[in-house]
C-alpha positions in Angstrom: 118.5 98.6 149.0 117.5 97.9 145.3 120.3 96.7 142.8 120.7 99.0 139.8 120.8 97.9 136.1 124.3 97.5 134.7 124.2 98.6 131.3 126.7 96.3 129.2 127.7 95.7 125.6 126.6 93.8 122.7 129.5 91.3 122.2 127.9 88.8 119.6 125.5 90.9 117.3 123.5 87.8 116.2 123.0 86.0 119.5 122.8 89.5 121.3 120.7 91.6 118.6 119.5 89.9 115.5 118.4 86.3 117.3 117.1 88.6 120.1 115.1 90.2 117.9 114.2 86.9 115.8 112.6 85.7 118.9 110.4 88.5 120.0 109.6 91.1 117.2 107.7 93.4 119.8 111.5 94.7 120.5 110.4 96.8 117.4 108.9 98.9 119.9 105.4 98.8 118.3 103.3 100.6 120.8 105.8 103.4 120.8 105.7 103.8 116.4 101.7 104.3 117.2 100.7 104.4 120.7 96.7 104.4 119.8 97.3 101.2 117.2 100.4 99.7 118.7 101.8 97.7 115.3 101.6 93.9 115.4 104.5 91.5 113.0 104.6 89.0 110.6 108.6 88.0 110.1 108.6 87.4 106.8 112.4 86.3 106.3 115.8 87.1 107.9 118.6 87.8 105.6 116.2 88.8 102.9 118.3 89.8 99.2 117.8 92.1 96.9 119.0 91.8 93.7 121.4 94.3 92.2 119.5 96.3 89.3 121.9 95.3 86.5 122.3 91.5 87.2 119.2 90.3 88.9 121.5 88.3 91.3 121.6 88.8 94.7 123.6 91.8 95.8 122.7 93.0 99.0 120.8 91.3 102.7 118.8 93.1 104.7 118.8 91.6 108.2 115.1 91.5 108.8 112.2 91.9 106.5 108.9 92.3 108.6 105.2 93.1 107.9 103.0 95.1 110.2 99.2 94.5 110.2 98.3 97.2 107.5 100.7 95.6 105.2 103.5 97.8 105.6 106.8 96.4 104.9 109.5 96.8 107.3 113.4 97.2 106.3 115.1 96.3 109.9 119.2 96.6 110.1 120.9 95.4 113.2 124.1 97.1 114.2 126.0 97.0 117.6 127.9 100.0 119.5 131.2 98.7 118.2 129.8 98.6 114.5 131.7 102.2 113.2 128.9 101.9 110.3 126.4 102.3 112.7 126.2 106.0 111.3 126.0 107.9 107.6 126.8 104.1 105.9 123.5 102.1 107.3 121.3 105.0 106.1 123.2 104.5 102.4 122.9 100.9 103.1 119.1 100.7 104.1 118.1 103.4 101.5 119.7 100.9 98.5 117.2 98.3 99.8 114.3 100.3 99.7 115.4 101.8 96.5 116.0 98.2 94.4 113.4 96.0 96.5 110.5 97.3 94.3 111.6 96.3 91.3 112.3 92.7 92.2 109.9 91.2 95.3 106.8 90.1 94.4 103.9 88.5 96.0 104.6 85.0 95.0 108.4 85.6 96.4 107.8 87.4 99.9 104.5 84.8 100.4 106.0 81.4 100.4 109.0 83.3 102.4 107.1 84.1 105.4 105.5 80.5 105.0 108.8 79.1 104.9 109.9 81.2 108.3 106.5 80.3 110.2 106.8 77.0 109.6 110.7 77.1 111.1 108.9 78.6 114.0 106.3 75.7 114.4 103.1 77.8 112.9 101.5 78.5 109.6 101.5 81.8 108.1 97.7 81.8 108.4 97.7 81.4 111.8 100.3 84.5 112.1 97.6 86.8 109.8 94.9 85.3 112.1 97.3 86.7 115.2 97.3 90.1 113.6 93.9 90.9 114.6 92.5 92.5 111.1 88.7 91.7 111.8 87.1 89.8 108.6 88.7 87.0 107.0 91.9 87.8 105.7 94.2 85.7 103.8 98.2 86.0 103.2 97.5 86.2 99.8 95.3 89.6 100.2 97.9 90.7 102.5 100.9 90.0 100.3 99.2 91.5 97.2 98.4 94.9 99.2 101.9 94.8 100.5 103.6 94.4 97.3 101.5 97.3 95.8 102.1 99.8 99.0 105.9 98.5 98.4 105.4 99.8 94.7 105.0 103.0 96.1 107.4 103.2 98.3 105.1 103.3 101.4 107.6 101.2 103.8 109.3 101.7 107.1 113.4 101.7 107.7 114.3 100.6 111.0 117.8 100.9 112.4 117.8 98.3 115.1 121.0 99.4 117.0 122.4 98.8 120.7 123.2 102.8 120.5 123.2 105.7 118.5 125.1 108.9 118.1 123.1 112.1 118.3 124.5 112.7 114.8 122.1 109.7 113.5 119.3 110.4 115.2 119.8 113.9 113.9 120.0 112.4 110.4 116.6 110.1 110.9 114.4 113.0 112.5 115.9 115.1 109.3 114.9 112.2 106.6 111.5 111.7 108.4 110.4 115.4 108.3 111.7 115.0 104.3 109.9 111.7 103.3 106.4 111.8 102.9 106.0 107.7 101.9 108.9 106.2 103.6 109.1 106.2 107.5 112.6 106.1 108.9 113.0 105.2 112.9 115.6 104.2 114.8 115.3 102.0 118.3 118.3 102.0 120.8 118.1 98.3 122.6 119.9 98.9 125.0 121.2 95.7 127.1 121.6 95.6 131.1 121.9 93.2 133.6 121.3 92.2 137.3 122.0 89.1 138.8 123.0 86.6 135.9 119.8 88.0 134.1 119.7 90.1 130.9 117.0 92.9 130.0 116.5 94.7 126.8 115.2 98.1 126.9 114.2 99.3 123.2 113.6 103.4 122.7 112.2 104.9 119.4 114.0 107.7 117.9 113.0 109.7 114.9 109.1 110.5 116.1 109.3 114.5 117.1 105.8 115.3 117.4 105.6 117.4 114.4 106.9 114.1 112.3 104.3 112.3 114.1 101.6 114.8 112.7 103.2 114.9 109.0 103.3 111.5 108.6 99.3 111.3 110.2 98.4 114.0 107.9 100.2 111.7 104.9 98.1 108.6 105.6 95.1 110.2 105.8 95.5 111.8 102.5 96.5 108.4 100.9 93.5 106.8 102.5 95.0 102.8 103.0 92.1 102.1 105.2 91.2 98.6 104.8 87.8 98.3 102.8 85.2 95.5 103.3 83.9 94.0 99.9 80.9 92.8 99.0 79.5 91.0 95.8 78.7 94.8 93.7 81.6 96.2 95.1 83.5 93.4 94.1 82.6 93.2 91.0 82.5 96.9 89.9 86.6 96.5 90.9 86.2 93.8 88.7 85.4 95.8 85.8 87.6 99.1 86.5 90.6 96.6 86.4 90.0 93.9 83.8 89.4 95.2 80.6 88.3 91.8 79.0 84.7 90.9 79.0 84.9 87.3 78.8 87.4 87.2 81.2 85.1 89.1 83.6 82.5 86.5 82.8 85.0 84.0 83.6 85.2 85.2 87.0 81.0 85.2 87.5 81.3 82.0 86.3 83.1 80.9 89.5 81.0 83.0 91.9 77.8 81.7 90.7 78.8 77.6 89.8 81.3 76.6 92.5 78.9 77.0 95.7 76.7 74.0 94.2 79.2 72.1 94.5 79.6 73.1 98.2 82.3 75.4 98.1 81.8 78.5 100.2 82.4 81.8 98.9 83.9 85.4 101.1 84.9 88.4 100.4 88.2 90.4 101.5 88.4 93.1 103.9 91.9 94.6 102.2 92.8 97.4 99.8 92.6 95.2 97.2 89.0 93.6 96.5 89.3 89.5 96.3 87.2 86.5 96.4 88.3 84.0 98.5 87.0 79.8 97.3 86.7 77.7 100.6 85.4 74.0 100.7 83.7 73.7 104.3 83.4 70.5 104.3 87.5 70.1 104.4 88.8 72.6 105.3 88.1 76.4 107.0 91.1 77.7 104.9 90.9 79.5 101.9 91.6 77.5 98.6 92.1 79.9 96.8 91.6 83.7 95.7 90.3 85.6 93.1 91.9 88.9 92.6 90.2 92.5 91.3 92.5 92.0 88.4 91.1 88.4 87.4 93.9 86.6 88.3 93.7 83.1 90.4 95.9 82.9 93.3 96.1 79.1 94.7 97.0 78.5 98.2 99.2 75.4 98.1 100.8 76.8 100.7 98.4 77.0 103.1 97.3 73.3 103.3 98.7 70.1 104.4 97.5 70.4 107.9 95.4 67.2 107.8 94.7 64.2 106.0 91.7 65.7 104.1 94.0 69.0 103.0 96.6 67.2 101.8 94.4 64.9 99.3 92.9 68.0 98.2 96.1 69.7 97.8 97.7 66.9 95.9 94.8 66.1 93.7 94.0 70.0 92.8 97.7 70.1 91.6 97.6 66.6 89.5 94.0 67.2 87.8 95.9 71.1 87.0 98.8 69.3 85.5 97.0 67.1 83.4 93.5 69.4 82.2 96.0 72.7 81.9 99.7 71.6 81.3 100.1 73.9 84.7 103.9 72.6 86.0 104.1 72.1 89.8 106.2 74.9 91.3 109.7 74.2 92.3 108.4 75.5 95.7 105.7 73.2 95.8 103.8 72.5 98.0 104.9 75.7 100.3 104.1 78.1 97.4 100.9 80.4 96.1 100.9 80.3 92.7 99.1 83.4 91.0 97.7 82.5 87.5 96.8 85.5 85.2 93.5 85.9 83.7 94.1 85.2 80.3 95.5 81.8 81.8 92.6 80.4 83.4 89.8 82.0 81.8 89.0 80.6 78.7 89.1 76.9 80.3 86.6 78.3 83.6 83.9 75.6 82.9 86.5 72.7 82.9 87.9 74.6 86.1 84.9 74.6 87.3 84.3 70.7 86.7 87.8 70.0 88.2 87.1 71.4 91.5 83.4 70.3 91.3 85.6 66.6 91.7 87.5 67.8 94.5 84.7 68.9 96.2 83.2 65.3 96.1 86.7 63.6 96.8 86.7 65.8 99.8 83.4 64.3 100.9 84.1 61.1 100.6 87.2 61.3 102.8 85.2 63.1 105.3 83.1 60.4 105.4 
């Protein structure tokens, strides 16, 4: 005769909920949000602040910030069955996050962040983007960028991450999900049982009703996020639409048509955003660095340091930088992605262009 499951309760919310969770995101119940594109995370930090609105500092921690593979950021709160909070309060709680984040996470925040929490892990945030199965060649930065923006408009996803609910909540999250046309609000029940010295978590979504399910459809189809695949017109016609500067434009054709006789390869992004990813083949397969629709020049720092040959380049790029452009290392550095407006870069592109032009031949030198 089989032994049945013992249900039994969450005594230690971080070793029994949050470093559950921390170890295998998939309790997010990802084929259950969307069965026929089962969502795939990036953790980007745990504990993440926001800042309060009047001071700037730090005011408030959500437990979990992830990112799901079409850039959607995801609020995730942790609460146990003894928690009495676990019901009006975490929807107040969650909803102030949402509410303030906007105004205070950027790219070059939220990026190094997930860097810093993939390296804890023993990977590199590329590799996580890589496991996220995009198609193309996708960088964080793309990523980040497009997250940021859909942040902007308040196209995120609440999660209440809880060991169980009262039907009053999931009352309350079915309500604000038929409400909210942007903002998806869920809630999973991980429910803890065990048999024999062994412990099983069994997550269930709440807040999908099939007519939610269609609404929310019906809303992402009208917003079209699909992700795009640029090419060199496309590219550039972004290029225009967003940069209203001529010679800042030029700046960026400069790049495209100089740096790939000095054997640097050049791609294009497959995100929301257009970009124009710099690689040097010869060093390394990761992206350099990326140019955005809007001009600017993110560098990936952050991204290199896996070999000998990276973390010349990386070094050298950052001391021919300081000394050609009075550019100051970040206090990050090197696990940061720097993003350098237009108006920064532009006007010097030729002696940019003769900086990395050196790199290039450092780089095959040490190959050599």
């Amino acid at each position: 005769m089989a032994t049945p499951l013992k249900q039994i309760r969450c005594q230690n919310e971080d070793e029994e909920l949050q470093s559950l969770l921390e170890r295998s995101p998939e309790l997010l119940a990802g084929e259950q949000i969307d069965p026929e594109n089962p969502r795939r995370w990036i953790l980007i930090k745990r504990e993440m602040g926001v800042p309060d609105p009047t001071t700037g500092a730090a005011r408030w921690s959500i437990d979990f910030l992830f990112m799901d593979q079409d850039a959607v950021l995801t609020f995730v709160e942790c609460k146990r069955h003894d928690d009495t909070r676990s019901r009006r309060e975490i929807i107040g709680q969650v909803l102030d996050y949402v509410a303030n984040a906007p105004r205070f996470w950027t790219a070059e925040e939220l990026q190094p962040a997930a860097a810093a929490t993939a390296r804890k892990a023993g990977q590199s945030l590329e590799d996580l983007v890589k496991q996220l199965r995009l198609g193309g060649n996708h960088t964080s930065a793309e990523l980040f960028a497009e997250a940021v923006e859909k942040l902007q408009k308040h196209q995120v996803r609440i999660v209440l991450f809880l060991e169980t609910a009262p039907p009053e909540l999931k009352t309350l999250v079915e309500f604000l999900n038929l409400e909210f046309s942007q903002v998806e609000v869920l809630l999973i029940e991980a429910k803890l049982y065990e048999m024999e010295g062994i412990r099983v978590v069994a997550p269930s979504l709440w807040g999908y009703t099939e007519q939610v399910r269609v609404l929310k459809q019906a809303s992402a189809v009208a917003r079209s996020t699909a992700r795009k695949r640029w090419d060199e017109a496309t590219f550039f016609a972004e290029l225009a639409a967003r940069l209203d500067n001529e010679a800042g434009q030029v700046a960026v054709g400069t790049l495209y048509r100089d740096l790939p006789k000095s054997g640097f390869g050049i791609s294009w992004g497959t995100g929301q955003n257009a970009t124009l990813n710099v690689s040097l083949p010869h060093v390394t397969e990761r992206v350099i660095f990326t140019v955005t629709s809007e001009g600017d020049l993110i560098i990936n720092f952050g991204s290199l340091g896996r070999s000998e040959a990276e973390f010349e380049l990386r070094t050298t790029l950052l001391s021919e930088m300081q000394k050609e452009f009075g550019w100051r290392a970040p206090p990050n550095f090197p696990n940061c992605y720097p993003r350098h407006q237009n108006a920064e870069w532009a006007p010097q592109v030729e002696k940019l262009v003769s900086i990395l032009a050196r790199q290039a031949t450092k780089g095959t030198l040490l190959q050599a």
